[in-house]
C-alpha positions as CSV (number, residue, x, y, z in Angstrom):
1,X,11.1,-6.6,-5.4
2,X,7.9,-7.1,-3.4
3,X,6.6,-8.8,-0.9
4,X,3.8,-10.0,1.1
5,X,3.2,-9.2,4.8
6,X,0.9,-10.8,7.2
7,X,-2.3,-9.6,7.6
8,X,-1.5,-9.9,11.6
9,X,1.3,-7.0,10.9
10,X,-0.9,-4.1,10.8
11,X,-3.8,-4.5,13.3
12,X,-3.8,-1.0,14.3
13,X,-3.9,2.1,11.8
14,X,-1.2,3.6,11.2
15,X,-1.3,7.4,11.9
16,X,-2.1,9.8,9.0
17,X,-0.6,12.6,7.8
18,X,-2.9,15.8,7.6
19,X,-2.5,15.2,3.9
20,X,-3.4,11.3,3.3
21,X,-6.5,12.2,5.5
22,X,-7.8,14.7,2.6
23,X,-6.9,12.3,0.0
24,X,-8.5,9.2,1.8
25,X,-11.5,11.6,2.1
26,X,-11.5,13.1,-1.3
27,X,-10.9,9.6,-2.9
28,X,-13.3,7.9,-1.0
29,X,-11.0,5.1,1.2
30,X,-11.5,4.3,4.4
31,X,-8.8,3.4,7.1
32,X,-9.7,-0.1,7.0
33,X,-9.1,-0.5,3.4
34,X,-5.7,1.0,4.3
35,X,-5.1,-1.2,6.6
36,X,-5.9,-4.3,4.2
37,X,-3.0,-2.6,2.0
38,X,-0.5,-2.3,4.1
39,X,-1.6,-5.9,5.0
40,X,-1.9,-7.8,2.4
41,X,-0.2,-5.6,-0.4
42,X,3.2,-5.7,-1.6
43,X,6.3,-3.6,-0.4
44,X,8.3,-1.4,-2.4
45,X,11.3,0.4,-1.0
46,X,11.1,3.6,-3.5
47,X,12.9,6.9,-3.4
48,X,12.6,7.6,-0.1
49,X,9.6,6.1,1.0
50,X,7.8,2.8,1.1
51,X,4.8,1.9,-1.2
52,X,2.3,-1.0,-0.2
53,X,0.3,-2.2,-3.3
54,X,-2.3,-4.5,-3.9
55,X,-1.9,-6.1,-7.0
56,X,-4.0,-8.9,-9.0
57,X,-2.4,-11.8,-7.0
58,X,-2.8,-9.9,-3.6
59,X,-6.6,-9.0,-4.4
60,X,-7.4,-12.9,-4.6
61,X,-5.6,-13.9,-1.6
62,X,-7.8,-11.0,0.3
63,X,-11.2,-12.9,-1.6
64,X,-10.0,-16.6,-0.4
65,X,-9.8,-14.5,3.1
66,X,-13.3,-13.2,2.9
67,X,-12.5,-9.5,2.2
68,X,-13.9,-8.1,-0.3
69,X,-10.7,-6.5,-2.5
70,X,-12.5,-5.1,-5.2
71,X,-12.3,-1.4,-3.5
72,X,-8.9,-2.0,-2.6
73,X,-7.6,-3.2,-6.0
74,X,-4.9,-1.2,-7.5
75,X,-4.5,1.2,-4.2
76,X,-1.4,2.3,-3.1
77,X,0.1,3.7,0.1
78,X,3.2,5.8,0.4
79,X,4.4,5.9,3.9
80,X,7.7,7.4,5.5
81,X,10.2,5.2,6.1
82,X,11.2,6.0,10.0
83,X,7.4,5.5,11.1
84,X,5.0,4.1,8.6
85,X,3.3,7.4,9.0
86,X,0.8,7.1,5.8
87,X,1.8,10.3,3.7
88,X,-0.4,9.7,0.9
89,X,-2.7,6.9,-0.6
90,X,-3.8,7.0,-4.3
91,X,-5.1,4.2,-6.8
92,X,-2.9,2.8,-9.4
93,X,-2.5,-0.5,-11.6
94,X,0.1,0.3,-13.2
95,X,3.3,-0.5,-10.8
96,X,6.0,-0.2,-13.1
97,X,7.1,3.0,-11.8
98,X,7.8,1.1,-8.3
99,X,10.0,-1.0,-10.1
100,X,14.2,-0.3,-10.2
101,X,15.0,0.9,-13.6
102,X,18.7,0.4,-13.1
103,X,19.9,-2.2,-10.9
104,X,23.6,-1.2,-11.3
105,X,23.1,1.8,-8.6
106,X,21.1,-0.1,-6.6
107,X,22.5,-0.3,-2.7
C-alpha cells in the first residue's frame, strides 16, 4: 500500500498548482510543511493521482528527526502523476478512502 520516502527525495518544492496555493493559504500550510509530506509521508497510487500522507508512525519518525510533526499530522497531498505537480493539499486522519477496496481489479 504505502510507503516511506527519504527525506533527501524532495529537497526542492515541488511546483503548485494555482489551486493548492489557495488551499495552502486558506488552510494555513506552508511549503515546507509540504515538503515534509511528500518526505516523510506515505504514498498512495489513487485514481489517478498520487497522495502523500503522514500518518501516526510517520509523525514520530519526523519527532526522532527534530521536526516538529504536530502541524503536519494528518496532511495530505494530491499531486499529478506525470510531474508531482501538487494539485491540492488538505488534512485528513482518516486514510481509508486511500486504501483499494477491491483488489480483484487492481492492475
Amino acid at each position: 500500500m504505502g510507503t516511506a520516502a527519504s527525506y533527501q527525495e524532495f529537497e526542492t518544492m515541488p511546483h503548485l498548482s494555482k489551486h493548492a496555493s489557495s488551499r495552502m493559504g486558506s488552510r494555513r500550510i506552508s511549503p515546507d510543511d509540504v515538503a515534509n509530506v511528500m518526505s516523510y509521508g506515505r504514498t498512495y497510487h489513487v485514481r489517478g493521482a498520487v497522495i502523500y500522507a503522514l500518518g501516526r508512525h510517520e509523525a514520530e519518525i519526523c519527532r526522532k528527526d527534530g521536526l516538529r510533526s504536530d502541524r503536519i499530522e494528518g496532511l495530505q497531498v494530491v499531486c499529478a502523476v506525470q510531474d508531482d505537480t501538487v494539485i491540492t493539499v488538505y488534512r485528513n486522519n482518516d486514510f481509508s478512502s486511500l486504501k483499494r477496496r477491491n483488489n480483484r481489479w487492481a492492475p
